[in-house]
C-alpha positions as CSV (number, residue, x, y, z in Angstrom):
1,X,34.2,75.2,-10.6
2,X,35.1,79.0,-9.8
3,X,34.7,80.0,-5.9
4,X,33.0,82.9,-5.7
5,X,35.4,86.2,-5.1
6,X,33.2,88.7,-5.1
7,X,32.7,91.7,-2.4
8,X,28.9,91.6,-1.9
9,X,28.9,90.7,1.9
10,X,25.9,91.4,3.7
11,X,26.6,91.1,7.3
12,X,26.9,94.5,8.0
13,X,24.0,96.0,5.9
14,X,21.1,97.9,7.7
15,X,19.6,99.9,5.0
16,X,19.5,103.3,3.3
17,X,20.8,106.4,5.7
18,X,17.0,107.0,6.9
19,X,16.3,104.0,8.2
20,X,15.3,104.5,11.8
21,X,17.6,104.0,14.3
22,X,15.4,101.3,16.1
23,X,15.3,99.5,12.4
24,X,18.8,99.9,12.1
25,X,20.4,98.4,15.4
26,X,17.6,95.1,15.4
27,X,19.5,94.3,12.2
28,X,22.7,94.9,13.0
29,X,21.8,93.0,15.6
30,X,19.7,90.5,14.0
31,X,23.3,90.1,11.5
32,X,25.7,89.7,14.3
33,X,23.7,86.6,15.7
34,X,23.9,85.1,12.7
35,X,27.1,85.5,11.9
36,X,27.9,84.2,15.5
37,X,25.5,81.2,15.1
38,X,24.7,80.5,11.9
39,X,26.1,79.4,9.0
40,X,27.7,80.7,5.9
41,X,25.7,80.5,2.4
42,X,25.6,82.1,-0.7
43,X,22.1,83.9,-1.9
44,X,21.3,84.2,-6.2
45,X,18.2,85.2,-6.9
46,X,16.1,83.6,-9.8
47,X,15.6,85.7,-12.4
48,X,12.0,85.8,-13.6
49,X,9.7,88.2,-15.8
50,X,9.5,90.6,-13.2
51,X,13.3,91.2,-13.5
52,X,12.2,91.6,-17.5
53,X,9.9,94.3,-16.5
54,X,12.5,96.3,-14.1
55,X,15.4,96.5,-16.8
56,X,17.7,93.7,-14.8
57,X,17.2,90.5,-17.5
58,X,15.8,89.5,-20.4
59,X,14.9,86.2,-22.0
60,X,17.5,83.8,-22.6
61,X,18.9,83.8,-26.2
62,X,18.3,80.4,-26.9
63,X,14.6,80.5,-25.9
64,X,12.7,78.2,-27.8
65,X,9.7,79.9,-29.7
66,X,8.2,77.1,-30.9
67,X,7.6,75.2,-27.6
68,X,7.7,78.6,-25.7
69,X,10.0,77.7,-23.2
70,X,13.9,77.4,-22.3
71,X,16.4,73.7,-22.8
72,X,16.9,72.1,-19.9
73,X,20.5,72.0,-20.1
74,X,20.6,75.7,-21.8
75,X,24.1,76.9,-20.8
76,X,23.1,80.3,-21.0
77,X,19.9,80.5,-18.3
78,X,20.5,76.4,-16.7
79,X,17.4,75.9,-17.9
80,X,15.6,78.8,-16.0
81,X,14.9,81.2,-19.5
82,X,16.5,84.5,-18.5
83,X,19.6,85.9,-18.2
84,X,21.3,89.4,-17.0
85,X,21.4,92.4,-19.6
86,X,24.9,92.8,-18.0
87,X,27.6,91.1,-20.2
88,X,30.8,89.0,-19.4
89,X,33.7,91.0,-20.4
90,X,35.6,87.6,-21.4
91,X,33.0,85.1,-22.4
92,X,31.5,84.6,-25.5
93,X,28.6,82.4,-27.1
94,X,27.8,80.5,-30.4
95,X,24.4,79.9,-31.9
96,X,24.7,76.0,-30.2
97,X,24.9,77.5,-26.9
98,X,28.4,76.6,-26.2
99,X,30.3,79.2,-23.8
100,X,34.0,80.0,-24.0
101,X,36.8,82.5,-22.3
102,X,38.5,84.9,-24.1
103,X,39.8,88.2,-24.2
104,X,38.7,89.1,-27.3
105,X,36.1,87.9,-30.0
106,X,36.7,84.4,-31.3
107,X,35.2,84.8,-34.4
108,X,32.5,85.6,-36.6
109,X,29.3,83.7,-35.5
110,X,30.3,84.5,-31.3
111,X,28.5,86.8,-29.1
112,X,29.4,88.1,-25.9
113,X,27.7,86.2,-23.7
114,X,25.3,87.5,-20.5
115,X,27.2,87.8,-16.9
116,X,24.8,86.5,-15.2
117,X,23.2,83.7,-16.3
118,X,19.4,82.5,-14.7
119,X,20.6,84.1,-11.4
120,X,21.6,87.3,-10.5
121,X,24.8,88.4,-8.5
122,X,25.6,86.5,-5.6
123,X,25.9,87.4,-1.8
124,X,27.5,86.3,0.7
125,X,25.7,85.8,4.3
126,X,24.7,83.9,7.3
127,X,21.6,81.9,8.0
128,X,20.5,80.1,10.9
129,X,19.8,76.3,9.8
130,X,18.0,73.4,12.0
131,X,19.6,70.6,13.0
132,X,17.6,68.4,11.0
133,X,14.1,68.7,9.3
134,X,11.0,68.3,10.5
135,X,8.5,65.8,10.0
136,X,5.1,66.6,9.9
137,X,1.9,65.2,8.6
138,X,-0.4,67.0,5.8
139,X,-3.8,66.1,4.6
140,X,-4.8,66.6,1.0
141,X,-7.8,68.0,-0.4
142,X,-8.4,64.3,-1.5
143,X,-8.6,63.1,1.9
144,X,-5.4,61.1,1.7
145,X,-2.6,62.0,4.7
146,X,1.1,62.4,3.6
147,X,3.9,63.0,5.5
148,X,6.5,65.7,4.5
149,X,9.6,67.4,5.7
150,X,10.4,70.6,6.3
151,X,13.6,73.1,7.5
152,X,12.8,76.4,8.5
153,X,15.3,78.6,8.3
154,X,15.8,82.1,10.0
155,X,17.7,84.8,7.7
156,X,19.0,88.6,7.7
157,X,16.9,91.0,6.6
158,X,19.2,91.7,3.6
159,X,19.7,90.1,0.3
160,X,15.7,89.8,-0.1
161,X,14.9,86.1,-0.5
162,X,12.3,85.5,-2.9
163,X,10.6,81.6,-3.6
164,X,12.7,79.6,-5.8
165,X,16.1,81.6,-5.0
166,X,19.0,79.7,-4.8
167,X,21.2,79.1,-1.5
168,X,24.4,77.3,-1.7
169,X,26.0,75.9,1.2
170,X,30.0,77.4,1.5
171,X,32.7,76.6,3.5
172,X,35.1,79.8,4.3
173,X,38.7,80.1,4.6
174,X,40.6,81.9,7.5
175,X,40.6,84.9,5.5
176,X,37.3,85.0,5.1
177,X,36.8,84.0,1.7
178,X,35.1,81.3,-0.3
179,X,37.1,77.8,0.2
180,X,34.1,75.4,-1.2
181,X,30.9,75.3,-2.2
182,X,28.6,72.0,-1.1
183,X,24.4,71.1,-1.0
184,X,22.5,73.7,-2.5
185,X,18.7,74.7,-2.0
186,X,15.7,76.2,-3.2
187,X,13.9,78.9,-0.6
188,X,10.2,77.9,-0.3
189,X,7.6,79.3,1.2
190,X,9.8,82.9,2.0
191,X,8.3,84.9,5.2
192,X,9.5,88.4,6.1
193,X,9.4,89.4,9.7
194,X,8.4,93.0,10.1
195,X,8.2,95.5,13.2
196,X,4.9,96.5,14.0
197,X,3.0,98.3,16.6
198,X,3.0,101.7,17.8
199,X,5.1,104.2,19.8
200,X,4.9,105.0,23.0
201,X,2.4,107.9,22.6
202,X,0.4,105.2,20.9
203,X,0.8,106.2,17.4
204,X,1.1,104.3,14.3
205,X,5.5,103.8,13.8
206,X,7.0,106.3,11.1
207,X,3.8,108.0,10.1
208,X,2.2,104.6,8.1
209,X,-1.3,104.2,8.9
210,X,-0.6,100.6,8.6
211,X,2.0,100.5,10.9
212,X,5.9,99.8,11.1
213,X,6.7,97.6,8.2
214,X,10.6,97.7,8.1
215,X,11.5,94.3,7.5
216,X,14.0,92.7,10.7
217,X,14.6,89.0,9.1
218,X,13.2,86.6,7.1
219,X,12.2,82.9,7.5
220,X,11.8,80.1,4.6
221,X,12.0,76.3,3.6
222,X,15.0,75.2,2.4
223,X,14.1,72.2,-0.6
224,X,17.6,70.2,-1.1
225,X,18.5,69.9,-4.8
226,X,19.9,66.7,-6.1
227,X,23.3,66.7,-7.0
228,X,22.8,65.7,-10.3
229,X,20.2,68.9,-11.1
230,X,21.6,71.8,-13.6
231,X,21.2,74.1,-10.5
232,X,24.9,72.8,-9.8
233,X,26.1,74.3,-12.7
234,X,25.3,77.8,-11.7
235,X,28.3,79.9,-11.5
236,X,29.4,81.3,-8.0
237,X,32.6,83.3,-8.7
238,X,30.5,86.4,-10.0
């Protein structure tokens, strides 16, 4: 498979220029723990209809009308039913599904095929993992007790991590650079940590009556995904 080349690195990103200062150094500070403790991954988020709504992606081109849902092994969305309006510059489709590289058409019956295919553009970034999961116990609304386990992990501020995103575990070179992908994950249960409170006069932060709302990290589940799933499949050199 492809290593992932591209420039989106996030370890550096605090926001838009009028981000408050305060804002602005607990996640540059936030990013330079994590790039001193943690570990390198790379973020793609799941397209879904919300992406529809905004303009970003649109529903796969094999979608099935009749059963109103996507193939499983749909080259085109890996079975998650959307895919970027962008195009691949060099990659083409048939009606079947089947993808191939080329610099120019193949033929009658090919269409250029979307760049980004179920997931969006990847970035590269650092996360703080556990050692190991932990176990804990959960009761059902049935009564019965089952145990489950969980790894929280802590994360940037920035790429915003939604439920269902994918995180793929890299290894990086000494230049800095992709060498090789391994396990990849699903982010559950995504929590943003904000800055609240008030200032020292004891007003609300930045004029919001709610308070300060400027997101500092983020926390979330990470759900291992057998190696055998489609999710492996997902491109990460784009």
């Amino acid at each position: 498979m492809p290593i992932y080349l591209g420039p989106r690195r996030t370890s550096k990103t605090v926001g838009v220029g009028n981000v408050p200062p305060d804002v602005a150094r607990r996640r540059r500070s936030v990013a330079e723990m994590m790039q001193r403790m943690g570990t390198p991954v790379i973020v793609k988020h799941r397209y879904n209809d919300r992406d529809v709504k905004d303009g970003l992606a649109e529903v796969s081109p094999v979608f099935d009308s009749i059963y109103d849902q996507t193939r499983n092994e749909d080259p085109l969305s890996h079975g998650v039913g959307f895919v970027s309006k962008e195009l691949a510059q060099d990659e083409w489709y048939d009606s079947s599904g089947t993808i191939v590289k080329s610099g120019v058409s193949p033929g009658t019956g090919w269409t250029r095929a979307p760049r980004f295919r179920g997931y969006g553009p990847g970035n590269l970034t650092y996360i703080i993992e556990p050692d190991r999961a932990e176990d804990f116990f959960k009761a059902t609304t049935g009564g019965p007790i089952f145990k489950v386990q969980t790894a929280t992990v802590i994360a940037p501020w920035y790429p915003d991590i939604n439920d269902n995103d994918l995180v793929i575990q890299v290894t990086l070179n000494s230049g800095g650079t992709v060498a090789d992908t391994h396990e990849r994950f699903e982010a559950k249960n995504v929590s943003p940590v904000t800055v609240r409170g008030n200032d020292r006069r004891g007003r609300k932060e930045y004029g919001e009556s709610f308070g300060n709302v400027h997101v500092v990290n983020q926390t979330f589940e990470m759900a291992l995904v057998p190696g055998t799933d489609v999710i492996y499949d997902v491109e990460v050199d784009r």
